[in-house]
N, C-alpha and C positions, 0 to 999 in steps of 0.2 A: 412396776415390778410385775413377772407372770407370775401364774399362780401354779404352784406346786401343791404335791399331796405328802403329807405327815401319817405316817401307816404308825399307831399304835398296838403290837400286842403284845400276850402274855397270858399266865393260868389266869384266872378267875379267884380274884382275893389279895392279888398283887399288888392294887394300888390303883389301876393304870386312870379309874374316874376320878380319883380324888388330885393326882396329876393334875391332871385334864382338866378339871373344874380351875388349879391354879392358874393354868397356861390362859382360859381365856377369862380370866378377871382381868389380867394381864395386859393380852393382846386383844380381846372380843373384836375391834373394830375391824381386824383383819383377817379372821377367820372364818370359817363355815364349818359346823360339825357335818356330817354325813350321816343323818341320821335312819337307822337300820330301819327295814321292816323287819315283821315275825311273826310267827303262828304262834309261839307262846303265850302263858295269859299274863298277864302285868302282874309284876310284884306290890307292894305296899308301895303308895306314894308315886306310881309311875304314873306318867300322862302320856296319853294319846298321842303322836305329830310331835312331842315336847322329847319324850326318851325315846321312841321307840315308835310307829308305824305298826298296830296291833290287825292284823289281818288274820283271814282263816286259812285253811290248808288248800283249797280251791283257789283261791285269789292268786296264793303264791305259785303254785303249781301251774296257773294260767299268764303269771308273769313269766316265769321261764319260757315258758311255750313262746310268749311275744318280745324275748330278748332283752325286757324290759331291765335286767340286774345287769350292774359291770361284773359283781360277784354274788356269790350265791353259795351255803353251805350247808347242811345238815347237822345239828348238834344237840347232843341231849332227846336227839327223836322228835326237835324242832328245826321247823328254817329260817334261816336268817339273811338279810341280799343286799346289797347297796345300788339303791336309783342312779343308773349310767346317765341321763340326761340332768339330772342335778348335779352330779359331778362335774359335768363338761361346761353346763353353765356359772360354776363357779368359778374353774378355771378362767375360763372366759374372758372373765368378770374379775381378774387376777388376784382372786382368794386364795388363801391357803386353806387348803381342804383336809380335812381331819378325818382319818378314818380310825374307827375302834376295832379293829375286826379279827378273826381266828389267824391259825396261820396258813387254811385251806384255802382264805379269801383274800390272803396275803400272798397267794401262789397265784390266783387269776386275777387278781390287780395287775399284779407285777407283770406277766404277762403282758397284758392289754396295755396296761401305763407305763413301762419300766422306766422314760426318762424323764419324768414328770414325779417319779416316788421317793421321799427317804424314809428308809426306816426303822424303827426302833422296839426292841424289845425289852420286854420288863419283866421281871420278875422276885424274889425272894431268895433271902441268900439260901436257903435250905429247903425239900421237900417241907420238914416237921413245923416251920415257919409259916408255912402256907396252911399247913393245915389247921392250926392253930388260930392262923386268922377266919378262913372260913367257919369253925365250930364256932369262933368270938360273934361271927354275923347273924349264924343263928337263923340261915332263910334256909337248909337242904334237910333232907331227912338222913339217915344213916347211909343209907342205897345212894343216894344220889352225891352226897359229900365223897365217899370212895372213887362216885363215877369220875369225882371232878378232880381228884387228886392223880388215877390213872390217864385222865384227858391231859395233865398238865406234866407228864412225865412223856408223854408223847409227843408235845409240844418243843419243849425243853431241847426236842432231835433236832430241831429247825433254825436253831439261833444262830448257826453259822450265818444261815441266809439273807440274815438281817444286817443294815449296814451299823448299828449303834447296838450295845448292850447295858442298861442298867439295873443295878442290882437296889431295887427300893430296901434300905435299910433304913434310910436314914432320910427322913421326905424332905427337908428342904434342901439336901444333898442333891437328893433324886431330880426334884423340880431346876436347882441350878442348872443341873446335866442336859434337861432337856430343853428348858428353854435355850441356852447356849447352843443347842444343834440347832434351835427353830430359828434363831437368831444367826448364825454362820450359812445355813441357808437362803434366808432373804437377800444374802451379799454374795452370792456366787454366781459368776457371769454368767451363766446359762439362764437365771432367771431374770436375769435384767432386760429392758428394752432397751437394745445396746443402738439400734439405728438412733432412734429417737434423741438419745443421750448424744450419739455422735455429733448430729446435726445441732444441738443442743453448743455443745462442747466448741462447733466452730462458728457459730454464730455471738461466742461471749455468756451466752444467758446464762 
């Protein structure tokens, strides 16, 4: 099989890690997360290279400069980028590549990757749902919880552009939904080694 990229977004509170965490208890042997860098500082319990790639605002500013992000975004007065040579070696390597990312960095993926992507948007059946979740988290201050409720009404503009929508009400709803996309994609001609198979197919094997 090639390997394709599985683009995840959505507001912030939506669900989309606790997904995610189901998808590769799941699949683990065939995936690869993509995991971000950032100038932000690490929240409670985050690791280094494990969640997140914790760098400074120099580092990052000096990877743009060397091309080094397939995507790259500004958020919250932070940045956040995805390693274009880790991607392409996972592909490669006919991983399915997990991306977590905004929908700004879901506009220059798509770009740069468009036939190589599917992807899917998450979100809550309601603004008042979301919000409700993120006060239940209990990580933003007042300022910043508003920031993330207007970031996610902005968001919200973009979902046409996405080829899948689910509405996390309901998590083992949710997670059916998406593994069934992760799943319908590993079986779609484009990603197969169709020579291979041919030769394959007239030799008996």
């Amino acid at each position: 099989m090639k390997g394709f990229i599985l683009v995840i977004s959505g507001p912030s509170g939506a669900g989309k890690s606790t997904l995610l965490k189901k998808l590769f208890k799941e699949f683990n042997d065939e995936l690869y997360f993509s995991i971000s860098s950032t100038t932000r500082k690490p929240r409670e319990g985050e690791i280094h290279s494990k969640h997140y790639y914790f760098i400074s605002k120099d580092e990052f500013e000096q990877g743009i400069k060397e091309d080094y992000f397939l995507e790259w975004a500004k958020v919250h007065e932070n940045y956040y980028g995805t390693s274009l040579k880790n991607t392409i070696d996972a592909l490669e390597n006919g991983k399915i590549v997990i991306f977590d990312i905004d929908v700004q960095g879901f506009s220059i993926v798509k770009k740069k990757l468009a036939d190589k992507i599917v992807s899917v948007f998450i979100t809550t059946k309601n603004k008042e749902e979301l919000k409700q979740r993120l006060i239940k988290r209990n990580t933003d201050t007042i300022n910043a919880l508003q920031k993330r409720l207007e970031n996610a009404s902005e968001e919200m503009k973009w979902i046409e552009n996405y080829d899948y929508l689910i509405i996390n009400d309901d998590l083992e709803d949710s997670y059916e939904k998406l593994r069934t996309i992760l799943k319908a994609q590993k079986i779609k001609v484009q990603n197969q080694n169709l020579n291979q198979f041919q030769i394959n197919w007239s030799k008996g094997d």
